[in-house]
C-alpha positions in Angstrom: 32.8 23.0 14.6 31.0 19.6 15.0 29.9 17.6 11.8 26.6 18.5 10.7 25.0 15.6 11.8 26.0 16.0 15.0 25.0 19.5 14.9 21.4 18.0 14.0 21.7 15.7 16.7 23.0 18.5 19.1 19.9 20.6 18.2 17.1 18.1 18.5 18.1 16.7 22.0 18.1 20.1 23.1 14.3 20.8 21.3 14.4 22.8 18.5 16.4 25.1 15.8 14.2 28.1 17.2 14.7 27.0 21.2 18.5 27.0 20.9 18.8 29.5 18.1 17.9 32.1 21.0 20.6 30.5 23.2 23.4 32.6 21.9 27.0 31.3 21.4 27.6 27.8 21.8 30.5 27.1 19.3 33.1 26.2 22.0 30.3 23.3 23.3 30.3 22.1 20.1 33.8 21.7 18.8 35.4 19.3 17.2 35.6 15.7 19.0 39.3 15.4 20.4 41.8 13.1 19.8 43.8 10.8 22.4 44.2 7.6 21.7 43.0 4.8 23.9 46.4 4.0 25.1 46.8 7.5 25.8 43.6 7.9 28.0 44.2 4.9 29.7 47.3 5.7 30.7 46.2 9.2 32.2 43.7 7.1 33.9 46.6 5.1 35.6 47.5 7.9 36.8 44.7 9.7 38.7 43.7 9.0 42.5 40.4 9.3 41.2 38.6 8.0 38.6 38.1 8.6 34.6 35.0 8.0 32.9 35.3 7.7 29.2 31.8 7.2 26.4 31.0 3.6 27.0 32.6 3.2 30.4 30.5 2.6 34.0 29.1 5.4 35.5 29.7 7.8 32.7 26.5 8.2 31.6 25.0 8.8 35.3 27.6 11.9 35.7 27.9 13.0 32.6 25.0 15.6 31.9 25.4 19.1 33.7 22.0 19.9 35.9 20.8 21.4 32.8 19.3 18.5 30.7 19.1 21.2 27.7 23.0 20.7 27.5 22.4 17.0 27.6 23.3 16.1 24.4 27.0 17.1 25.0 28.8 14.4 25.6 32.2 15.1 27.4 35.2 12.8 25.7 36.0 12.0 29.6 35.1 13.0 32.8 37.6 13.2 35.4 36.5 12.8 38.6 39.2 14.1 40.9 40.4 13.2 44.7 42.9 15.1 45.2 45.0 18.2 44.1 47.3 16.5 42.3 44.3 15.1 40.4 43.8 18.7 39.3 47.7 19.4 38.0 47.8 16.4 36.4 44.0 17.0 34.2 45.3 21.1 33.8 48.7 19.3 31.9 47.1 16.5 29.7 44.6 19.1 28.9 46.9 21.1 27.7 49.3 18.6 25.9 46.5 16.8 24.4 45.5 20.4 22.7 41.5 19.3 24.3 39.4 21.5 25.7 38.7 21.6 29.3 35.7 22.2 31.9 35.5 22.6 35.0 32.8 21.5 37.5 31.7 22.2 40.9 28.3 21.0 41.3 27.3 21.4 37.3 24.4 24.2 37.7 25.8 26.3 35.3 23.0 28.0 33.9 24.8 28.3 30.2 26.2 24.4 30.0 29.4 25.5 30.4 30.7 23.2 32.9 30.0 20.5 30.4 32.1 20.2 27.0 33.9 18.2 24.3 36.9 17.6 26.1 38.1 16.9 29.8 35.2 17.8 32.4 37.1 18.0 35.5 34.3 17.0 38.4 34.6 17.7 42.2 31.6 15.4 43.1 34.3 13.3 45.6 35.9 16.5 46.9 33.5 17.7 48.8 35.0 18.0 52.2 34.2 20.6 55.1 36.4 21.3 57.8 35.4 24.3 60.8 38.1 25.4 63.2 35.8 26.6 65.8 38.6 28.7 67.6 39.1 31.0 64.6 35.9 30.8 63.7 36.7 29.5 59.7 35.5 27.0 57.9 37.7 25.1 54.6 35.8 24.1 52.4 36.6 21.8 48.6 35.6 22.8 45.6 32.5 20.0 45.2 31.5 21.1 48.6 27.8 21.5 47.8 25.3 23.6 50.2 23.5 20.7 51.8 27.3 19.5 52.8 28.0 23.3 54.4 25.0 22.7 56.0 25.4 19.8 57.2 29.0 20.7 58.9 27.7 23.8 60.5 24.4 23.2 61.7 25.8 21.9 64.7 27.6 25.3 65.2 26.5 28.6 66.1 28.4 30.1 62.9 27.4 30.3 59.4 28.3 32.0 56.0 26.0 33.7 53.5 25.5 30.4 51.3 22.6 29.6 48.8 19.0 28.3 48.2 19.6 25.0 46.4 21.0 22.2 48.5 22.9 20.7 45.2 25.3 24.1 44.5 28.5 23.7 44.5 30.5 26.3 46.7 33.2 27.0 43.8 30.9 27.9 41.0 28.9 29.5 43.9 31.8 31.7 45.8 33.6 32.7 42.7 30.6 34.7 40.7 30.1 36.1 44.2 27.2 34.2 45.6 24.6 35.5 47.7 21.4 33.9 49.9 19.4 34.7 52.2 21.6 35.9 55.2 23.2 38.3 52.4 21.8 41.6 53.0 22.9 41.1 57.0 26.3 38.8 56.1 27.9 39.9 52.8 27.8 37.8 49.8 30.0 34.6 50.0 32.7 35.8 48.2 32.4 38.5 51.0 33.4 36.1 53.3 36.0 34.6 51.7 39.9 34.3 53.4 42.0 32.6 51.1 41.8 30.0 48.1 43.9 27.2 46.6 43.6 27.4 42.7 45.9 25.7 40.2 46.8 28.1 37.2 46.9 26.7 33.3 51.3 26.1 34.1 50.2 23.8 37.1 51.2 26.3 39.8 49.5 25.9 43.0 48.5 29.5 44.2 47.4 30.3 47.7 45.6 33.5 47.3 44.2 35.8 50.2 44.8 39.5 50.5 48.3 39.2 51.2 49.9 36.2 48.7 48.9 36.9 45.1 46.4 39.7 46.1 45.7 40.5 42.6 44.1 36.9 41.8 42.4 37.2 45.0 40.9 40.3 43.9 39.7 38.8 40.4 38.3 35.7 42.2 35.7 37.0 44.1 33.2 37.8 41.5 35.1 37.2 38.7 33.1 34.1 37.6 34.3 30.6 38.4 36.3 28.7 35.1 38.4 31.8 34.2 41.5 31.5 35.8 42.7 28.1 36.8 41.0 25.4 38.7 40.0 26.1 42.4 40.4 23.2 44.9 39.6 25.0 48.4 38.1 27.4 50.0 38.7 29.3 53.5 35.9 31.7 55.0 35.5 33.5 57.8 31.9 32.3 59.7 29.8 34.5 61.4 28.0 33.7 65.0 23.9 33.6 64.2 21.3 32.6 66.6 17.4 33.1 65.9 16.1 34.5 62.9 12.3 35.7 62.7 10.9 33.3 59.7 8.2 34.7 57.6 6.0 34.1 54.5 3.5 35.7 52.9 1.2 35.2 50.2 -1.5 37.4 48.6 -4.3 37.0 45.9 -2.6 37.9 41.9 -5.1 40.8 41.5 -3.1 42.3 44.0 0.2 41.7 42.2 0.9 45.3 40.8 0.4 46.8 44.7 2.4 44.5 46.2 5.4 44.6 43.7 5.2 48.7 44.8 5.0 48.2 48.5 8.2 45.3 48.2 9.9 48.1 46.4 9.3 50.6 48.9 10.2 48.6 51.6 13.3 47.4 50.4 14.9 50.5 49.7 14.7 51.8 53.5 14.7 48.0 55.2 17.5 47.5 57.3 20.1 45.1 56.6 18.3 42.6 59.3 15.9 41.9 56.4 15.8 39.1 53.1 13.3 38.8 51.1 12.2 36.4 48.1 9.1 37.8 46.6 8.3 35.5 43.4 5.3 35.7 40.8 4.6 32.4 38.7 2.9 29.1 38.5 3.4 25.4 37.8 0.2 24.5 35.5 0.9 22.5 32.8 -2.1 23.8 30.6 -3.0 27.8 29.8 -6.1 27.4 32.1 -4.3 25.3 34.9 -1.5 27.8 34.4 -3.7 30.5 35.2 -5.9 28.6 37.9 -2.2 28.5 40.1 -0.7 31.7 39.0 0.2 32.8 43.1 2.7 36.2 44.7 4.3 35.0 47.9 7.2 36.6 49.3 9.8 34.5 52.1 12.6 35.2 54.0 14.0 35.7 57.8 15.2 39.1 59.9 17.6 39.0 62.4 16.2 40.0 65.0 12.7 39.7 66.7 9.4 38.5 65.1 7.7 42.3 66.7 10.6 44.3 64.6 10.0 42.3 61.7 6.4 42.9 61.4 7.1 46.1 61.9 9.3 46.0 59.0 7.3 44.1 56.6 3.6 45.5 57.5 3.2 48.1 54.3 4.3 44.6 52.8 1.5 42.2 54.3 -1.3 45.1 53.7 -0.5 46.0 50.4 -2.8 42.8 49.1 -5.5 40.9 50.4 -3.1 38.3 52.0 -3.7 34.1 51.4 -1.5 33.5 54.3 0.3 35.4 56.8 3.6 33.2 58.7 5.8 34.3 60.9 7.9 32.4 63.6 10.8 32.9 65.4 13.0 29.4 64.7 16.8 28.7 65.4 18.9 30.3 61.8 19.4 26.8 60.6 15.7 25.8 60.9 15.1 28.8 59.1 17.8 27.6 56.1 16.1 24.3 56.0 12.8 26.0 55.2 14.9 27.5 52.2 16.3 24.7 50.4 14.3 24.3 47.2 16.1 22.7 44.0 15.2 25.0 41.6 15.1 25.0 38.6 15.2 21.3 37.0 15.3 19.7 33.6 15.3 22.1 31.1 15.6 25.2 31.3 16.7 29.2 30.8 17.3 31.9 33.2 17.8 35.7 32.6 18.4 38.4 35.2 18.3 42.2 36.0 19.4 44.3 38.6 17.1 46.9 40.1 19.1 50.2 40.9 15.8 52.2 40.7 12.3 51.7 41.8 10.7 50.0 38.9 8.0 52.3 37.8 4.4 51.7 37.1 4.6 50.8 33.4 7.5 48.5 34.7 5.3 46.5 37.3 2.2 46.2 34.7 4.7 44.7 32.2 6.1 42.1 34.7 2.4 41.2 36.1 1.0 40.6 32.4 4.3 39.3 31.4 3.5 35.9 34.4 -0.3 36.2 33.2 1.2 35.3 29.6 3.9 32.1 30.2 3.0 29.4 28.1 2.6 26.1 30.0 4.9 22.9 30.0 5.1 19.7 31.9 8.6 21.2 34.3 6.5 20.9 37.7 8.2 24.0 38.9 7.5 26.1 36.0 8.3 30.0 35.9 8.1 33.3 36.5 9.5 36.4 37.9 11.7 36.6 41.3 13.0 39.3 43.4 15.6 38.8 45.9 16.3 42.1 48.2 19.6 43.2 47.4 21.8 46.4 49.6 22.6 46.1 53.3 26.2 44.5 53.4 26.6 43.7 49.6 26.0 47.6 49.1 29.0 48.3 51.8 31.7 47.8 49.7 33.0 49.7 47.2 32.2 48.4 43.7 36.4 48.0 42.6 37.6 46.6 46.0 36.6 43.3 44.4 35.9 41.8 41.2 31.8 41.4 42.3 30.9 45.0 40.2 27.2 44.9 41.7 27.0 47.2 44.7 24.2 49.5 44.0 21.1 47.5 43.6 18.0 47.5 45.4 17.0 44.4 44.1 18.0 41.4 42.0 15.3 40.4 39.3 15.4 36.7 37.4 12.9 35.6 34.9 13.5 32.0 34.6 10.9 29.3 32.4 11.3 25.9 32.0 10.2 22.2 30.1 10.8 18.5 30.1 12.0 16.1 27.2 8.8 15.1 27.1 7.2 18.4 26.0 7.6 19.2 22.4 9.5 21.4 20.4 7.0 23.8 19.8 6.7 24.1 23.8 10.0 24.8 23.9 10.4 27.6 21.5 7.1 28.9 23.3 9.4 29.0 26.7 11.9 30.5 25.1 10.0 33.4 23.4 8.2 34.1 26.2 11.5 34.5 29.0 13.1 36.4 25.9 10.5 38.9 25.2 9.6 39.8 28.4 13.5 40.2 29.0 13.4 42.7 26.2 10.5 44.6 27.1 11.5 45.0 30.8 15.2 46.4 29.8 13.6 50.0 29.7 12.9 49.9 33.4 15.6 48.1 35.0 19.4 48.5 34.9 21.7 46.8 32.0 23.9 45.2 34.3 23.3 40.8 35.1 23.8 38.4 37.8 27.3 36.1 36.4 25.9 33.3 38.4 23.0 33.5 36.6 24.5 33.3 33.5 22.9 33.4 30.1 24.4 32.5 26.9 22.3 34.5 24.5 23.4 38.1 26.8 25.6 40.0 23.7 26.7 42.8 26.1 27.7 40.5 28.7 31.0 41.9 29.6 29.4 45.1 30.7 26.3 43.7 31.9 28.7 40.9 34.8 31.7 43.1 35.0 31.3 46.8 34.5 33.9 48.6 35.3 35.9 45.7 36.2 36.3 43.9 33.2 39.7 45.5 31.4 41.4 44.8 35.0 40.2 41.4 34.8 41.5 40.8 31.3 44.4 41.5 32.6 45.2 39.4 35.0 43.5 37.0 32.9 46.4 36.9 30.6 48.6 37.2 33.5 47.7 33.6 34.6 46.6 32.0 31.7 48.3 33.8 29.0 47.8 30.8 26.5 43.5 30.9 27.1 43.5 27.5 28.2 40.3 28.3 30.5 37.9 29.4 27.7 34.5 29.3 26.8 32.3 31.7 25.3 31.6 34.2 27.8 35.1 33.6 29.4 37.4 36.5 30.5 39.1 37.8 27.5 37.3 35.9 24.9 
């Protein structure tokens, strides 16, 4: 454990006592500082194709801080930012001589900080590549490889995979806690997709894995969180032709709020796999009367198929509420992901989530519409709330074991997330915090106990139950089948 004036220091850069007290377990972000000398660290520098960042050094402090500025004030001893795989061997082996803790990252949007730490941060930001083979219809993809670079490589093509919302995700934290957007209710999640994957275990083995080398690995890494095993450094998938998509959104006045969130419900649970949906409930105000003033229900998403068989689909949806605005176009799939990309969230901020196995009944909805009513306003200009994303289809096709991705009974995936700046005060960030936390609480009754691992959440006590059902004690064990020493550990780890 850190001194306690770091501890202090720790606490106020991240607002408050109260704001992280309800943060959960963060002992492993702050342990003690490690120990390599300079000599040492320059010489592991020496020996990297990439490039080390150390406190003090150029560019360390403009890659040092995860996407979640609440983990700011963790300052990694180094940051590795790796080019190539033997980049990754050689971090995984001074990591593990030097007896210093070690993180990995992607693209740094872990919700919990925990690609960030004390120790070695190993960063993909310069591995990032993309590389389609048309003929087979795959696409390899690097760790770093974020969304806007998968985007970028396949736009061109008449091919895609089920990839996410925010242009800046990384595909390896993405893929491994199984990933999902909106082509997943028609395409599988990513991890769905996936062929094969490179990973380099806590001995320095390089692994292929795919369902026929090291099958049991390949089972654990598709939904079995990304940080738990070893070090990914590529990706295969297999792509999927797409063409046109029917591109929609809708938005309806609040006082409709609790009619809608019925009619989403009952159209999800008979839509056909064609269908996505984002339905969302919040507002961006930074006072309680502009918060109010901008509180707004809209719902987005695409169909596959024509713009007739989607309103079709969708028109309990749009008559449920006395609609604001009514869009719907038929644009080439790639258009349609374009339309998608939203950064969300920024700064600070904390994310909790729920899966929907059952229609959420009537008490359920009220809680949720009063709970948005309620959030306390702050200066993050995209604010809060409550979102749906329509879950089944695909994801529900297969069976919840053949994978490590437990989730395949859900009608819908809920998140509450809120957010603030370091501008806003303490007391504004305790008031964030109270209010994602007690609406967590009182929606528990009503929704099912398991959680999204991507959207992962520090302060979640039953957490290995709530990411991994059934599938944890398999997991554990291959866990100590490939890192038997816990060198990949942090506090919601496998096997911690």
């Amino acid at each position: 454990m850190s001194s306690p004036l770091t501890r202090r220091h720790f606490l106020k850069q991240a607002a408050g006592v109260a704001a992280l007290a309800s943060l959960g377990p963060i002992a492993d972000l702050l342990a003690a500082e490690p120990t390599p000398s300079p000599a040492t660290w320059d010489h592991f520098a020496k020996s990297l194709h990439g490039q080390l960042l150390l406190p003090g050094s150029r560019g360390y402090m403009e890659n040092y801080a995860p996407m979640n500025k609440l983990y700011a004030s963790i300052r990694p001893a180094a940051l590795a930012l790796v080019e190539s795989l033997s980049d990754v061997r050689k971090c995984i082996r001074f990591a593990s001589e030097q007896g210093i803790p070690i993180a990995v990252r992607s693209g740094g949007h872990n919700y919990a900080g925990y690609s960030t730490g004390t120790g070695l941060v190993v960063d993909f930001k310069r591995m990032r590549g993309a590389s389609i083979d048309a003929g087979n219809a795959t696409v390899a993809l690097q760790s770093g490889a974020r969304n806007q670079d998968i985007f970028n490589a396949l736009a061109a093509h008449t091919f895609a995979i089920p990839a996410g919302r925010c242009p800046t995700v990384a595909i390896g934290g993405l893929v491994l806690g199984g990933g999902f957007g909106f082509s997943s209710r028609y395409l599988g999640l990513t991890a769905d997709r996936l062929i094969s994957t490179d990973i380099v275990t806590a001995n320095g083995d390089i692994l292929h894995c795919s369902a026929k080398e090291n099958p049991d690995l390949f089972w654990a890494l598709r939904g079995g969180g990304g940080g738990n095993f070893g070090i990914n450094t590529s990706f295969e998938f297999q792509l999927e032709p797409v063409a046109n998509v029917a591109l929609y959104k809708v938005a309806w006045d609040f006082r409709d709020a609790a009619s809608v969130l019925q009619a989403m419900q009952d159209v999800i649970a008979s839509a056909p796999p064609e269908l996505s949906l984002r339905l969302g409930m919040g507002a961006t105000g930074k006072t309680p009367a502009q918060l109010h003033d901008s509180i707004e229900i809209s719902m987005i998403g695409q169909y596959f198929g024509s713009t007739d068989a989607l309103r079709q689909v969708i028109a309990p949806l749009i008559s449920a509420g006395r609609t604001i605005d009514v869009s719907i176009s038929e644009v080439p799939y790639w258009d349609a992901q374009r339309f998608f990309f939203k950064t969300a969230p920024v700064n600070r901020y904390s994310v909790k989530s729920h899966y929907v196995t059952q229609p959420i009944s009537s008490k359920g909805i009220e809680i949720l519409v009063r709970g948005v009513e309620r959030r306390p306003g702050s200066g993050n200009p995209l604010g809060g709330g409550v979102t749906f994303f329509g879950w089944g289809g695909r994801i529900n096709s297969i069976a919840p074991t053949a994978t490590a991705f437990v989730h395949r009974d859900a009608m819908l995936l809920m998140e509450l997330d809120t957010g603030w700046t370091a501008n806003d005060s303490t007391r504004v960030a305790d008031e964030q915090l109270d209010w994602i936390n007690s609406l967590s609480a009182e929606i528990q009754p009503h929704v099912s106990a398991q959680a999204y691992q991507n959207f992962i959440d520090p302060s979640l006590k039953n957490w290995r139950g709530a990411y991994y059902g059934q599938n944890y004690d398999r997991l554990t064990t291959i866990k100590r089948r490939y890192d038997p020493a816990n060198l990949f550990h942090f506090a919601q780890s496998i096997g911690s």
